[in-house]
C-alpha positions in Angstrom: -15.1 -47.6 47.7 -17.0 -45.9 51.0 -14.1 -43.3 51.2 -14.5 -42.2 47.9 -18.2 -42.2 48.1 -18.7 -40.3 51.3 -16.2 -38.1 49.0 -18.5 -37.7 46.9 -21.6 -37.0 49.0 -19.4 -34.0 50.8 -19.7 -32.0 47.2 -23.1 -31.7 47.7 -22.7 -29.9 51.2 -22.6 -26.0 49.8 -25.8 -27.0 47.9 -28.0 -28.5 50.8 -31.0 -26.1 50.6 -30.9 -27.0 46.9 -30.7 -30.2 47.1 -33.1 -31.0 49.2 -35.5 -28.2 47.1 -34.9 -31.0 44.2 -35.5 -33.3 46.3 -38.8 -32.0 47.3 -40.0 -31.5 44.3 -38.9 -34.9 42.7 -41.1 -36.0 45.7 -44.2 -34.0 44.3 -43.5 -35.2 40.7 -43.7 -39.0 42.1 -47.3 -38.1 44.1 -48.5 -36.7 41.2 -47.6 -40.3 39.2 -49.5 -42.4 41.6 -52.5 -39.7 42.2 -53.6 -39.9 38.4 -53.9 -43.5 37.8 -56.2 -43.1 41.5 -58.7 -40.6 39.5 -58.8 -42.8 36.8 -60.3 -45.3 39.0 -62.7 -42.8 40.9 -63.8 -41.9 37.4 -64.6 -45.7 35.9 -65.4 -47.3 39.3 -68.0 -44.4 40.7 -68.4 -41.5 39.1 -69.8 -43.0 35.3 -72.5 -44.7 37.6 -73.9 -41.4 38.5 -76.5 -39.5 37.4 -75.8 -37.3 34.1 -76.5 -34.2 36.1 -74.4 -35.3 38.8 -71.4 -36.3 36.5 -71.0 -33.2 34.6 -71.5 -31.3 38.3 -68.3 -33.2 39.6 -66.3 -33.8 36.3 -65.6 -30.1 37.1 -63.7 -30.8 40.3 -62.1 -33.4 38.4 -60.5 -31.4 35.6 -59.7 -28.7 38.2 -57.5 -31.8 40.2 -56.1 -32.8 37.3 -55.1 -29.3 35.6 -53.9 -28.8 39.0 -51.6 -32.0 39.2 -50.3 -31.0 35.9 -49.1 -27.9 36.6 -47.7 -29.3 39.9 -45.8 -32.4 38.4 -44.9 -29.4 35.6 -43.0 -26.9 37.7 -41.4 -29.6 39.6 -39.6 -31.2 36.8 -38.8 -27.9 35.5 -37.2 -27.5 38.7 -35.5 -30.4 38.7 -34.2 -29.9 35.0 -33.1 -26.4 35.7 -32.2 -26.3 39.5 -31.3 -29.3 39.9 -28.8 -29.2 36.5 -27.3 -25.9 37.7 -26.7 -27.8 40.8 -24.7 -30.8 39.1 -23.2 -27.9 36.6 -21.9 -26.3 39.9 -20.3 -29.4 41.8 -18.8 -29.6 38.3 -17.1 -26.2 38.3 -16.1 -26.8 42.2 -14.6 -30.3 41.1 -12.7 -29.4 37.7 -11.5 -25.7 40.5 -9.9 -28.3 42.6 -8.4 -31.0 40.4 -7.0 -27.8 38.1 -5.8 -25.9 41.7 -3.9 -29.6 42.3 -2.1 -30.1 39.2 -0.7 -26.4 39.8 0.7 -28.1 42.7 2.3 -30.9 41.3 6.0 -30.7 40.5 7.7 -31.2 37.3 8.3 -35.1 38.3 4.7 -35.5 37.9 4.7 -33.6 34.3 7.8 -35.5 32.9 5.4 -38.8 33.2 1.7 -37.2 32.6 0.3 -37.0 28.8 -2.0 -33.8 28.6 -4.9 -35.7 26.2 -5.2 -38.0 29.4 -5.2 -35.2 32.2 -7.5 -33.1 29.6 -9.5 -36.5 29.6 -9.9 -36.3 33.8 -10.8 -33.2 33.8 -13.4 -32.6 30.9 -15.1 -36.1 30.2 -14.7 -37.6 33.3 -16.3 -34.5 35.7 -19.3 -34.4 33.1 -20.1 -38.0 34.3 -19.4 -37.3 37.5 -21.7 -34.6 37.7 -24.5 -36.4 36.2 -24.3 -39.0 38.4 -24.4 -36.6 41.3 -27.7 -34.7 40.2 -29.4 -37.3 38.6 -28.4 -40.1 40.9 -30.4 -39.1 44.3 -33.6 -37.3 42.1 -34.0 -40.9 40.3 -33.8 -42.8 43.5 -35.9 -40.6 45.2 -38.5 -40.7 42.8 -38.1 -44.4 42.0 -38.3 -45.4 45.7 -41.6 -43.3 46.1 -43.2 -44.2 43.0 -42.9 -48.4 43.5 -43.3 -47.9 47.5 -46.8 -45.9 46.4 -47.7 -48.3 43.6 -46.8 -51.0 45.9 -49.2 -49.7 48.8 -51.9 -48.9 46.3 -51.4 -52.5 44.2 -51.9 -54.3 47.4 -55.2 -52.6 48.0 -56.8 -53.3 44.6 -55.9 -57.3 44.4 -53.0 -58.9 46.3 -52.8 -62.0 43.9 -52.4 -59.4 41.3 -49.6 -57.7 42.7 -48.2 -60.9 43.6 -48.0 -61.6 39.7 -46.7 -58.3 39.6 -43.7 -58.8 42.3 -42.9 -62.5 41.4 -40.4 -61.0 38.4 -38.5 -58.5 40.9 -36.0 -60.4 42.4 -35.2 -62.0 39.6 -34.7 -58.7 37.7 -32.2 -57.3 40.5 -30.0 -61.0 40.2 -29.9 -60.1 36.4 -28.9 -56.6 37.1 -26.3 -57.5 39.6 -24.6 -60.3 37.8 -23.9 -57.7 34.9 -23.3 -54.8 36.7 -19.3 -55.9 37.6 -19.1 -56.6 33.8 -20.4 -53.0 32.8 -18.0 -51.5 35.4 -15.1 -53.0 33.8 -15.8 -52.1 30.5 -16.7 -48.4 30.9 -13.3 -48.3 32.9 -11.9 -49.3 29.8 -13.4 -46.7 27.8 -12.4 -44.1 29.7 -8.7 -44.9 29.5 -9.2 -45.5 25.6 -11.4 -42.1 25.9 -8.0 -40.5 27.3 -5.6 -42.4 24.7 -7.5 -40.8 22.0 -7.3 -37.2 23.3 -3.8 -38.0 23.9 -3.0 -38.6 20.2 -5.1 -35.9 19.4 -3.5 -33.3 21.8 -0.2 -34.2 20.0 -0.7 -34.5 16.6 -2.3 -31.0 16.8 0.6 -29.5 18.7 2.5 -30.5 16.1 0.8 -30.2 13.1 3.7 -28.1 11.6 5.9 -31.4 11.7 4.3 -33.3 10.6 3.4 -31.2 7.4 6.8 -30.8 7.1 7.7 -34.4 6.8 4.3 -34.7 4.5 3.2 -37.7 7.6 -0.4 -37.0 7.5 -1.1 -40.6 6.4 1.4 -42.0 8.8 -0.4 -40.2 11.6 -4.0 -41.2 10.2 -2.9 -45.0 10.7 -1.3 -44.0 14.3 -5.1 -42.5 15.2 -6.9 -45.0 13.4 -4.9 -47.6 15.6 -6.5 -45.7 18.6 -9.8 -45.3 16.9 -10.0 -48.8 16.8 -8.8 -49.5 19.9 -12.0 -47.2 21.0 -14.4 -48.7 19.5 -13.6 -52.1 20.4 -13.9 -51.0 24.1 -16.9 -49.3 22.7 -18.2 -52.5 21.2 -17.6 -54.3 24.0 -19.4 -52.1 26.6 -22.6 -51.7 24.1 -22.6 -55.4 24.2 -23.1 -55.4 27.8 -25.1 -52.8 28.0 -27.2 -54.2 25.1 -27.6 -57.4 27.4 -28.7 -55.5 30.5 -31.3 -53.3 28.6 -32.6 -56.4 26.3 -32.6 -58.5 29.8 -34.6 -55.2 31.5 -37.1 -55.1 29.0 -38.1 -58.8 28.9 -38.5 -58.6 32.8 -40.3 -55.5 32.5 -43.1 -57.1 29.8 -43.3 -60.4 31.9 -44.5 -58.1 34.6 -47.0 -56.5 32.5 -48.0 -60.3 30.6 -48.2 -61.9 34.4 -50.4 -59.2 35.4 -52.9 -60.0 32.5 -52.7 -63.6 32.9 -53.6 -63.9 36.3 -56.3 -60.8 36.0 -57.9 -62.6 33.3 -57.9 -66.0 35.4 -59.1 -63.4 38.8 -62.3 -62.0 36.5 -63.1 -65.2 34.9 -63.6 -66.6 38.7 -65.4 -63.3 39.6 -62.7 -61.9 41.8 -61.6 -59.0 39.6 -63.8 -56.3 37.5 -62.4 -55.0 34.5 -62.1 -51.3 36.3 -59.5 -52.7 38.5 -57.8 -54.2 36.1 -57.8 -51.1 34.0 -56.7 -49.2 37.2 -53.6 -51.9 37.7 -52.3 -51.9 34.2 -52.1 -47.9 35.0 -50.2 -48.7 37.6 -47.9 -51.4 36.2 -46.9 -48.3 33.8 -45.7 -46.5 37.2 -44.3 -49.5 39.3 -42.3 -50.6 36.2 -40.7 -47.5 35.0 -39.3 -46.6 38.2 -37.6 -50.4 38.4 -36.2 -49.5 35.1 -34.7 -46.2 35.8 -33.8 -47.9 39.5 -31.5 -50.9 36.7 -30.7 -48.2 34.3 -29.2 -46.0 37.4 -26.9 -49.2 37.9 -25.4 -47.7 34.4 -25.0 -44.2 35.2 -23.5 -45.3 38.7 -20.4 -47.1 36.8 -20.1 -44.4 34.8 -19.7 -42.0 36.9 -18.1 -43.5 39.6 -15.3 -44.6 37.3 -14.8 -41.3 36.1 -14.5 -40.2 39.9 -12.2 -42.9 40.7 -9.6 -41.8 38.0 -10.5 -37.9 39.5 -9.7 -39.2 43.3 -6.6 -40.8 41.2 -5.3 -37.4 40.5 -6.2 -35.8 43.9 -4.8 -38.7 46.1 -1.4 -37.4 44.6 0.4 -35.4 47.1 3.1 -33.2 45.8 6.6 -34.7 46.6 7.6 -30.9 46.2 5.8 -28.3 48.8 6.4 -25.8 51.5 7.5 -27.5 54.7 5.5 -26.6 57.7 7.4 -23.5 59.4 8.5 -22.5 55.8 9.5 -18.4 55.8 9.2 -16.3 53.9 12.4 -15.6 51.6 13.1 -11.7 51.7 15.6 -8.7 51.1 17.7 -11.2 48.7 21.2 -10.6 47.8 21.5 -13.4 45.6 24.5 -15.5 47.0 24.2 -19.3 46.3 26.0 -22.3 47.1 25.7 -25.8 46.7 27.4 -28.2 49.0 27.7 -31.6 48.3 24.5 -31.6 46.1 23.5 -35.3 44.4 20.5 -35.8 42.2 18.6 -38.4 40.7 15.4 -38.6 38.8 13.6 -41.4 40.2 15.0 -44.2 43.2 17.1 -46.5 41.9 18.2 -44.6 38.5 21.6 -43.0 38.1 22.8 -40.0 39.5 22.7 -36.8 37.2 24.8 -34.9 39.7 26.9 -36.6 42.3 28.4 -34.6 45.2 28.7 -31.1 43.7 29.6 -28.2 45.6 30.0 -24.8 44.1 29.2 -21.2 45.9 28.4 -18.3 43.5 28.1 -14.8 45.0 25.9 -12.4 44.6 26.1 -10.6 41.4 28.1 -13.2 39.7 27.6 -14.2 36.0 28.3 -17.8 36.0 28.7 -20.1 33.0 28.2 -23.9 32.4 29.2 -25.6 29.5 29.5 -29.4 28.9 28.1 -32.1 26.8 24.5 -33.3 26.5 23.1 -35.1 29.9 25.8 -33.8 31.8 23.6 -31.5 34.3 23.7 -28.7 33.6 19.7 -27.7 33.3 19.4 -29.9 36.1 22.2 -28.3 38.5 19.9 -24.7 37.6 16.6 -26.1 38.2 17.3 -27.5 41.8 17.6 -23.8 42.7 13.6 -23.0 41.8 12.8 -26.4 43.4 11.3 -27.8 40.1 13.1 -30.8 41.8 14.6 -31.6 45.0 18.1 -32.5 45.7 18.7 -36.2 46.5 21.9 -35.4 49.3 23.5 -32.1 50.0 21.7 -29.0 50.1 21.2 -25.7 48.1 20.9 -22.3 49.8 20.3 -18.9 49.1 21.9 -16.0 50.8 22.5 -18.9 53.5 19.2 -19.9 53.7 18.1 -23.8 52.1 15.7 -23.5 49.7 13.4 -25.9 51.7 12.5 -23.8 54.9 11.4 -21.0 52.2 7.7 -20.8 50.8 8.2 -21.9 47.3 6.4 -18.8 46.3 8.8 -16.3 47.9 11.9 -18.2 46.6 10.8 -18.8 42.7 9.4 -14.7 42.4 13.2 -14.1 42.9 14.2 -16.1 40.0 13.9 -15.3 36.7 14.1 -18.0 34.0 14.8 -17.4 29.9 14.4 -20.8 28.2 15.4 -22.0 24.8 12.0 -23.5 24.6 9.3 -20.2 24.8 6.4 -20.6 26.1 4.0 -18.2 25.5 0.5 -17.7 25.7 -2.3 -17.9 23.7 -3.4 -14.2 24.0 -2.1 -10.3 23.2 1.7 -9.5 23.3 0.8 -7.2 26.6 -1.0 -9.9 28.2 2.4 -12.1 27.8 4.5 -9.7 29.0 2.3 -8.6 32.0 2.6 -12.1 33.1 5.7 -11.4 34.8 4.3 -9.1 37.3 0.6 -9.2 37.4 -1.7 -5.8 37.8 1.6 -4.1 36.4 0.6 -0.6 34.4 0.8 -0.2 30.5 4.1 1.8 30.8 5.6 -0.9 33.1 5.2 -3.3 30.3 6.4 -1.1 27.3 9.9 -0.2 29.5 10.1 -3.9 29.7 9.8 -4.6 26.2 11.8 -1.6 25.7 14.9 -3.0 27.7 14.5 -6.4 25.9 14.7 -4.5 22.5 11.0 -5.8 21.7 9.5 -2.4 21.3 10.5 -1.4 17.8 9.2 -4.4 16.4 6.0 -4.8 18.4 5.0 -1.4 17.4 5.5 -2.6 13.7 2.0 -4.8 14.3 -0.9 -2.8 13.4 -2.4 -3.3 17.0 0.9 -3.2 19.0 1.0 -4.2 22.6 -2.9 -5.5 21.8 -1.6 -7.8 18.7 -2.5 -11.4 19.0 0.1 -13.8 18.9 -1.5 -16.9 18.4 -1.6 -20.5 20.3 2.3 -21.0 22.0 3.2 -17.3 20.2 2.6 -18.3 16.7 2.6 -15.7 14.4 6.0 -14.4 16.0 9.5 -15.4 15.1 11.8 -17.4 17.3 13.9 -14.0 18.0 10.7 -12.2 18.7 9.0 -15.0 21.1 12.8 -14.8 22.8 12.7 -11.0 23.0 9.2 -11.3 24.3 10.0 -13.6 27.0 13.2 -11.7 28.0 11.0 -8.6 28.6 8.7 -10.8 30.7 11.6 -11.4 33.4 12.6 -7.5 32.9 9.2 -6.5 34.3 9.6 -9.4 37.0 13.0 -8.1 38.3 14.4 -10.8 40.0 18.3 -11.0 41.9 18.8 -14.2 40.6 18.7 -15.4 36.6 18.6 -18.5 34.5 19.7 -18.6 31.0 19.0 -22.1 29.8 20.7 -22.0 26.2 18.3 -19.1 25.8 19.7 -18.5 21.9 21.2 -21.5 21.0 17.7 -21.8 18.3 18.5 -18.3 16.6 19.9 -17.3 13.4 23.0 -15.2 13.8 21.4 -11.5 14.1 18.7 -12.7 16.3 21.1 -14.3 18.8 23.1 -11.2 18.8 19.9 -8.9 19.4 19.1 -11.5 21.8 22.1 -11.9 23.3 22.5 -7.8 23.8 19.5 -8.2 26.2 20.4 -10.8 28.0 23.8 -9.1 29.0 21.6 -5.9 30.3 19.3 -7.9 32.0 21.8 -9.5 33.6 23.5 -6.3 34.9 24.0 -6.3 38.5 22.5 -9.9 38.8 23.3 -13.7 40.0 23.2 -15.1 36.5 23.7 -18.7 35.3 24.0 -19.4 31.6 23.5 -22.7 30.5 25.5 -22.6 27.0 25.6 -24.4 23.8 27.2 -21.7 21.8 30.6 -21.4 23.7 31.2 -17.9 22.0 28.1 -16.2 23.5 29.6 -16.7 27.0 33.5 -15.6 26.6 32.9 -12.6 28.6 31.8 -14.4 31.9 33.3 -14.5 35.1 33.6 -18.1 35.7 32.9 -21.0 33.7 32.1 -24.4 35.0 32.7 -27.5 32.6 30.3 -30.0 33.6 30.8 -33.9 32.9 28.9 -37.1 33.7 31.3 -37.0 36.9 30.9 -33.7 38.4 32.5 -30.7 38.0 35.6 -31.3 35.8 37.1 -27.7 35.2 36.7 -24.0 36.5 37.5 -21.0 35.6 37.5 -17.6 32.6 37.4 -18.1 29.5 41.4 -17.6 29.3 42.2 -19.4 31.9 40.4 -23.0 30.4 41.8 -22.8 27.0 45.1 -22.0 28.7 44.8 -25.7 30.6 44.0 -27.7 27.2 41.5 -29.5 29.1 37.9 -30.3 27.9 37.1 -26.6 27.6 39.3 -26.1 24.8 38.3 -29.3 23.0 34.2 -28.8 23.2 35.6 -24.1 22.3 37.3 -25.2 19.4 34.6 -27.6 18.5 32.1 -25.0 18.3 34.5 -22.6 16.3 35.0 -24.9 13.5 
């Protein structure tokens, strides 16, 4: 707990003259509490005892002081609400800047676990809390401390036995704050992982609102949410009950102050040791000692709040990425694109089974190279240990010599070029999805790219063209289209070294060959591996590899595997059928 808060106190350190300016000023607001209740007193202790002429002479100066407080204790809090929020709105945008610039850096590992409702959860929800703890936090205990300190001084001075009466309650208030305090912590840290379950659901039964229209499952997934619902509000429930507790239990404690105070004043006057002025004058201040002791318990609230939601944030960024650049990583330049694997093994996690065991292959430059096997035999794996989306178990990987672990990760994946069945595009304009493949790339960059994809013709069939919205994940566009799209994206990227990852395998027959007629251009003059489902699409490649649960079964052209009536031919003839 004192490392993560002395993490948290180091957000405020860009803000220091601001904070401190908050600080100030919740300092002013708190004098001007405890000065009011003191002219009250003036005013029914000395100055109605004056002469007529006298009072209306001074009640000037009065009204003057007290115009003037106002307008003192009213910038301040303005100050505080607008300052001091633009403060707590800015930690907020450094925070959500750094947990966002972390999960960039996390590998894929990390993904293939993660549920985006929960890390949408961490980094919406969770920050707001945070934040709010972090502006209002110090201002409240600032002014609480002031505020009971003054009232305490000023108490003592009018009657000690009555602010004995008064302090009697106190430690009995903190022993009921404290013994719930641990329950309220629990139960908030419940609601924020149910808080994250329901975003989760939500996330996923949006995404995929098409299925399940499809299937006509809207009431199936109303009873999966309402499962979750529930599950929310009984966390809910369970925290309002102990919040209920503490803010019932806060209010008694707070009124037995206030009923203490008039019992003994009325017991002090009735022996002659108390005028009703002073009593007037303490019951002002009983208003000011006691709501600072309540925003002092309430702030117990806000603290497990958001200090929960800054323990799951600390969660995320305590997470070091198990892929990154080593320390005297290069730069990876001038690439021809030869690659070779030797002796490469590969498992998911420790302790599950191997996806790749002891493969070595070497690939030169310029080759278009084939694999071809059944399902969860490797082969999307084998491809995406050369990016480093993962990181071999044994054995190495190199390019043009060089391991793909003494390179920046940077340098090595803008020389790789990936088309996925899968397409992922963004929500945004068809130029804006192409550009991403070399950013701050010129209009006619983009429109050769699309051009040598074969995209043009039929984004220029949109009204708007290169400016027409797609939609969220590419909508409005077929699956040939979205394919075409992200072909022309790697086109403008120009990388030595491709992936084809069963990039038409999802297409109707005059798509894929559209498709299919890019590929083989981008491909031109390129290291290319094509991950295949359709055998026919990859008859004209230079080498085929036949993956299997045990490595590397069979090698070779097209020809010269159906020639061996091996497992080439079985899985070709297969496919014709």
């Amino acid at each position: 707990m004192k490392n993560n808060l002395k993490k948290m106190l180091s957000y405020y350190r860009p803000y220091k003259k601001i904070f401190w300016a908050d600080m100030f000023f919740a300092t002013l607001s708190a004098g001007v509490a405890l000065s009011i209740p003191l002219v009250v007193r003036y005013v029914t202790n000395t100055l109605i005892y004056m002469d007529a002429d006298v009072i209306l002479h001074r009640v000037i100066y009065v009204a003057f002081l007290l115009f003037l407080l106002l307008a003192i204790d009213c910038y301040s809090k303005f100050f505080i609400g607008n300052y001091g929020h633009v403060m707590g709105a800015r930690m907020e945008y450094d925070m959500r800047a750094e947990i966002f610039g972390h999960m960039q850096k996390l590998s894929f590992s990390f993904y293939d676990d993660a549920k985006v409702g929960q890390l949408m959860s961490r980094i919406t929800s969770d920050l707001f809390d945070i934040t709010e703890l972090l502006h209002h936090g110090p201002e409240n205990i600032i002014l609480s401390i002031l505020k009971i300190v003054g009232a305490l001084v000023i108490l003592l001075g009018i009657n000690p036995w009555l602010a004995a009466a008064a302090f009697v309650v106190l430690p009995f208030m903190f022993l009921f704050a404290f013994a719930l305090n641990r329950r309220m912590r629990r139960s908030f840290k419940q609601n924020r992982i149910k808080i994250a379950e329901i975003n989760e659901q939500i996330e996923d039964n949006l995404s995929g609102i098409r299925v399940v229209k499809s299937f006509a499952n809207e009431d199936i997934e109303n009873e999966k949410f309402k499962k979750g619902n529930d599950g929310f509000l009984a966390a809910k429930k369970n925290s309002y009950f102990n919040m209920g507790l503490f803010q019932s239990g806060v209010g008694v404690f707070t009124t037995l102050i206030q009923v203490n105070v008039i019992i003994v004043g009325t017991i002090l006057i009735a022996y002659g040791q108390l005028n009703i002025q002073d009593l007037l004058t303490f019951m002002l201040y009983i208003g000011v000692f006691t709501d600072p002791i309540r925003t002092l318990v309430d702030f117990t609230e806000q603290f497990q709040n958001g200090y929960t939601g800054f323990e799951r944030f600390r969660e995320i960024m305590n997470m070091e990425p198990d892929i990154d650049d080593a320390p005297d990583a290069k730069e990876l330049t001038q690439v021809k694109g030869d690659i070779s694997f030797e002796n490469v093994s590969f498992q998911y996690k420790e302790g599950a089974d191997k996806v790749l065991n002891n493969v070595s292959l070497e690939v030169p430059a310029g080759s278009y190279m084939a694999l071809v096997g059944s399902s969860g035999a490797g082969k999307t794996t084998l491809c995406s240990l050369i990016p480093r989306f993962y990181d071999v178990t044994d054995g190495s990987i190199k390019v043009d010599g060089i391991d793909v672990r003494d390179v920046t990760l940077k340098s090595l994946r803008s020389h790789i070029g990936m088309v996925q069945q899968d397409v992922y595009l963004f929500a945004g304009t068809i130029f804006e999805n192409i550009s991403y493949g070399k950013p701050g790339c010129t209009r006619e960059e983009v429109i050769e790219a699309a051009k040598n994809a074969n995209a043009h013709d039929f984004i220029m069939s949109f009204p708007d063209g290169y400016d027409t919205d797609i939609g969220q994940r590419g909508i409005k566009l077929s699956g040939g289209q979205k394919q075409r799209l992200s072909i022309a994206r790697v086109f403008l990227k120009n990388p030595e070294i491709l992936i084809f990852d069963e990039a038409t395998s999802a297409l109707d027959n005059e798509s894929e060959r559209v498709v299919q007629e890019s590929l083989e251009k981008l491909a031109k003059n390129r290291t290319t591996f094509v991950i295949a489902h359709r055998l026919t699409t990859i008859q004209n490649a230079e080498r085929i590899l036949v993956l299997t649960e045990d490595g590397i079964a069979e090698s070779g052209s097209h020809e010269e595997l159906l020639a061996k009536k091996g497992i080439y031919e079985k899985l070709y003839h297969m496919h014709s059928i």
